[in-house]
C-alpha positions in Angstrom: 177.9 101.9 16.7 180.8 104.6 17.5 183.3 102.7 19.8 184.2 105.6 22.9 187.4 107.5 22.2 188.9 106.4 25.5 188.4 102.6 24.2 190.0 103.8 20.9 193.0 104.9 22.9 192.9 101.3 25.3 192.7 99.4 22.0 196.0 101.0 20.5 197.7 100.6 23.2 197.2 97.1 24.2 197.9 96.3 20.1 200.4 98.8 19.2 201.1 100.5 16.1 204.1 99.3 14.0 204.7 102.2 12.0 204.6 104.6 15.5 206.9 102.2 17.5 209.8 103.1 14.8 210.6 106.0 17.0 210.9 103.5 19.8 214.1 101.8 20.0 213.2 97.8 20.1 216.7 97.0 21.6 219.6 99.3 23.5 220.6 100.6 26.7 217.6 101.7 27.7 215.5 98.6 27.1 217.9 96.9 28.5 217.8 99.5 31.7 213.9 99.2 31.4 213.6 95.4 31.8 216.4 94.8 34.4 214.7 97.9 36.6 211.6 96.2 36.6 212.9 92.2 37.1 215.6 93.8 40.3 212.2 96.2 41.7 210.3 93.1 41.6 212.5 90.7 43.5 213.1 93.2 46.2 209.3 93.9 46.0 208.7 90.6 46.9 210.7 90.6 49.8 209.9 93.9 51.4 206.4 92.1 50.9 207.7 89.0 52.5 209.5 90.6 55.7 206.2 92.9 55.9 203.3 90.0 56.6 206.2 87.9 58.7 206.8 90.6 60.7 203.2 90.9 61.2 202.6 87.2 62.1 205.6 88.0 64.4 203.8 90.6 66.5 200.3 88.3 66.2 201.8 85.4 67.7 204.2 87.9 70.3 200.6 89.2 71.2 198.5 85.8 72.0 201.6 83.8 74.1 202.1 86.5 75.8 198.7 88.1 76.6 197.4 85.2 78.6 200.4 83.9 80.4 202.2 85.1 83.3 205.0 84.2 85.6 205.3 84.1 89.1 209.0 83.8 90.8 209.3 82.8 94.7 212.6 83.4 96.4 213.3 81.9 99.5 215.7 79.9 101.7 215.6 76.5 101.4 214.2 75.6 104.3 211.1 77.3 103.9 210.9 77.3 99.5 208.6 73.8 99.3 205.9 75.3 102.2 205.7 79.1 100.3 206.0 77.0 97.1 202.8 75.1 98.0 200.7 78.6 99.8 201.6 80.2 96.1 199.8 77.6 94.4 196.9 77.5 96.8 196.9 81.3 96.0 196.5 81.1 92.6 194.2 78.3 92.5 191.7 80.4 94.3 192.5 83.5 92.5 189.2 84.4 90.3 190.7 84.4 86.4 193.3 82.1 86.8 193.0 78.8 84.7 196.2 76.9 85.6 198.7 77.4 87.8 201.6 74.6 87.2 205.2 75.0 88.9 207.8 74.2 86.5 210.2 71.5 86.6 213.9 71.4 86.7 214.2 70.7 83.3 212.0 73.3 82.0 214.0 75.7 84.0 217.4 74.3 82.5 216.0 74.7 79.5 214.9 78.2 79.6 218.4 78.6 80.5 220.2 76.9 78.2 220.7 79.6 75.4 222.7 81.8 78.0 224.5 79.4 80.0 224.6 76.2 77.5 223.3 72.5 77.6 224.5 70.9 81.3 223.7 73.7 83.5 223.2 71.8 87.4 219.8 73.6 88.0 219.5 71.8 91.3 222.4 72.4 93.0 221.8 75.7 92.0 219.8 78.4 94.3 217.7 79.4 91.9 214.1 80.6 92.1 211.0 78.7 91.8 208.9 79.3 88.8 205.3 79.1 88.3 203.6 79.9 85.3 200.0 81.4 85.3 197.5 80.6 82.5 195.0 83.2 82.3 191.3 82.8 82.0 189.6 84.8 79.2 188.4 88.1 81.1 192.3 87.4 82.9 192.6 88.6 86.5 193.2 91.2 89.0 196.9 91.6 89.0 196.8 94.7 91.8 195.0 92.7 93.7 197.1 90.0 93.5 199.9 91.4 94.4 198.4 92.4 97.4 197.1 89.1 98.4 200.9 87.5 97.6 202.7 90.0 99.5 201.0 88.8 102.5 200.5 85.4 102.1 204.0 84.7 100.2 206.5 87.5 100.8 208.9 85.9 98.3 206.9 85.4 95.1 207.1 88.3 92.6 203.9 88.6 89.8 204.9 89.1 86.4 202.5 89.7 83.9 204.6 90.0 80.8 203.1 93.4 79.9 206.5 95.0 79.8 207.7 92.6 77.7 204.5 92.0 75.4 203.9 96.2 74.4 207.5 96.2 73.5 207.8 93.7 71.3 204.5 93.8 70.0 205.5 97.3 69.0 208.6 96.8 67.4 207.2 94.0 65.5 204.5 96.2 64.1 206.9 99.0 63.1 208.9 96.6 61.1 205.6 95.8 59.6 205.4 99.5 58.7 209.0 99.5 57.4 208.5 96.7 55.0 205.3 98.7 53.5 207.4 101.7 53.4 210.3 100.1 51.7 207.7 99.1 49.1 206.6 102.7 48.3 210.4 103.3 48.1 210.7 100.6 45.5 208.0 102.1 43.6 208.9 105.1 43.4 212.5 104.6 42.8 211.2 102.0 39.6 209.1 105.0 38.3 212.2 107.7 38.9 214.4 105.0 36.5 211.3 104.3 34.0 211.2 108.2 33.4 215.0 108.4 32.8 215.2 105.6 30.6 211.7 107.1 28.5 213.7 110.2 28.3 217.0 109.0 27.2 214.5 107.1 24.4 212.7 110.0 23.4 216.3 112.1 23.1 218.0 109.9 21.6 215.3 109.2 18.6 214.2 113.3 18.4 215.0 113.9 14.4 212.9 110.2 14.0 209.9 112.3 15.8 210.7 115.2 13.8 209.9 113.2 10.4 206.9 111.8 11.7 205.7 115.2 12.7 206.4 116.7 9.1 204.4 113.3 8.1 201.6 114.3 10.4 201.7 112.4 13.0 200.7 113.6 16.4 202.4 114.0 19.9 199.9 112.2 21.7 199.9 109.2 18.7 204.0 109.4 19.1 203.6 109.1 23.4 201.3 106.1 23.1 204.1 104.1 21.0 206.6 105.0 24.0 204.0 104.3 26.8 203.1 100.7 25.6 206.4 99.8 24.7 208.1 100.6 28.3 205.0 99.1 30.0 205.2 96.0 28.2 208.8 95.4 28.9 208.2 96.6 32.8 205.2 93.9 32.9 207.8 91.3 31.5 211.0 92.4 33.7 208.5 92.4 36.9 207.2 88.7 35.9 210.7 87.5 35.9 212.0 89.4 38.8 208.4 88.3 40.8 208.8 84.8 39.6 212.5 84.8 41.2 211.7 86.5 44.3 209.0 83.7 44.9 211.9 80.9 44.1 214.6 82.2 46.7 211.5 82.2 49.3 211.0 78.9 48.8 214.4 78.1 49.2 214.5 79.5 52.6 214.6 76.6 55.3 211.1 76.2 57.2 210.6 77.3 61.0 209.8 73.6 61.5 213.8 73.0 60.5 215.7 75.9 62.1 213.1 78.2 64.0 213.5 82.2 64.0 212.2 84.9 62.8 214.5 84.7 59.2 213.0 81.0 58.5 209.8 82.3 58.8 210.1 84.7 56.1 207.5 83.9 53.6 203.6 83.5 52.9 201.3 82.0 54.0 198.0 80.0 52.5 196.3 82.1 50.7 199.4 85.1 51.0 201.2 83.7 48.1 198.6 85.5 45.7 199.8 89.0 46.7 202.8 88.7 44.9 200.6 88.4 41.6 199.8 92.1 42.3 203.4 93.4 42.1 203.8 93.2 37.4 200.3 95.0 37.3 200.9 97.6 39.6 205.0 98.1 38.0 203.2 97.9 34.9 200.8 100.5 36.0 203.8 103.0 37.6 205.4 102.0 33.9 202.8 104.0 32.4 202.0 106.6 34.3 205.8 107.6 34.4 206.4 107.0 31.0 203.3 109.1 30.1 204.5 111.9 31.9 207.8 112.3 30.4 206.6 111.6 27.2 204.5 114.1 27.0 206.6 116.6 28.7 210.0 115.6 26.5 207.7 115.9 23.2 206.4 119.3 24.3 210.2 120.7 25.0 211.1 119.1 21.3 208.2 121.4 19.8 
């Protein structure tokens, strides 16, 4: 049975051949260069990966509070806030799409304040408006026409239905999602840019060893496959390591249970910490494609 000459070629480079890998240095600056490239392209992989699906969960969970809630304020002298307090609940209960309507207290409102004007703040001797917050329904409601109907019912209350905060920040959140993809295409390409350096600084510094095992016979593709399985074998090991670290210092990051914010909640998720697994194949895969290419080009200039 004759074994396919691309499964020849798959074979000897998954096994090696001692006498070609002579003309690869086993030790030096540029494995050296190699592995650390790889383990530092990893560990940033990791995290671009990281900040990518947190900033995603960011604008998921931006997107659901905020699509279904809405706020309504009511302004008014004292005299007259409890009776335009109670007509703007009796509004809203009637309003077709509303689910809840539920006023909040004063200690809700102190502590929606808190972060600006710290713990303490005297919310009732304070003339502050009255807030109510609207649960939407599934289908949601007519906000024109509520606006009309308040407006004569409740001249104080003012509707807000979060959508100029929600398509903001929903947007912003997805564009850092596109950053963190982007930042990985940057890291691969800048761990394939170093690969082909340091395969040319190997193949330049060992020329008169390649020049023997030409006058031997050997051949420039027999040569490049000694070059391309070593430098993809010691990317595949530098990304393990680099990978293996980057998933270490996300663990050490505190919870959003302990400390809350965006920062804690850098990380996977379930099922999300198997993408990491993907980042040694595919350096090992840049590895070879980029150490193919200069290979073959160096070994052609050295004819």
């Amino acid at each position: 049975m004759r074994v396919p000459a691309f499964a020849r070629r798959g074979w000897l480079l998954l096994i090696g051949d001692p006498k070609a890998e002579r003309a690869v240095p086993p030790s030096g600056f540029t494995a050296w260069l190699t592995s650390f490239t790889a383990a530092a392209m990893a560990f940033l992989a990791v995290f671009a990966m990281a900040f990518s699906f947190a900033a995603g969960r960011l604008a998921d969970r931006w997107s659901d509070e905020l699509a279904r809630t809405s706020t309504l304020r009511l302004s008014a002298p004292a005299g007259q806030m409890e009776a335009q307090t109670a007509t703007a609940l009796e509004v809203l209960t009637t309003t077709p799409g509303v689910a809840e309507a539920r006023l909040l207290s004063e200690a809700e409102q102190q502590a929606l304040l808190e972060p600006w004007f710290g713990p303490g703040l005297p919310v009732a001797s304070l003339p502050l408006p009255r807030l109510i917050e609207i649960i939407e329904e599934e289908d949601g409601f007519d906000a024109a026409g509520l606006r009309a109907r308040l407006q004569a019912e409740v001249p104080g209350a003012v509707l807000d239905d979060h959508t100029r905060w929600r398509e903001p920040l929903v947007a912003a959140a997805a564009r850092l999602r596109s950053l963190g993809w982007l930042a990985l295409l940057l890291i691969g390409a800048s761990t394939g840019a170093m690969i082909t350096l340091a395969a040319q600084a190997a193949l330049a510094a060992n020329a008169q060893v390649i020049r023997v095992m030409r006058l031997v016979g050997a051949q420039d593709a027999y040569i490049a496959r000694a070059f391309v399985r070593r430098f993809t074998q010691r990317t595949l090991s530098g990304a393990l390591a680099g990978m293996a670290a980057g998933m270490a210092a996300l663990l050490l990051i505190p919870r959003t249970e302990v400390a809350g914010g965006f920062l804690t909640g850098l990380g996977f998720t379930g099922a999300g910490w198997l993408w990491p697994l993907a980042i040694p194949p595919l350096a090992a895969l840049v590895a070879f494609a980029a150490t193919r290419t200069a290979a073959t080009r160096r070994l052609r200039d050295l004819s």
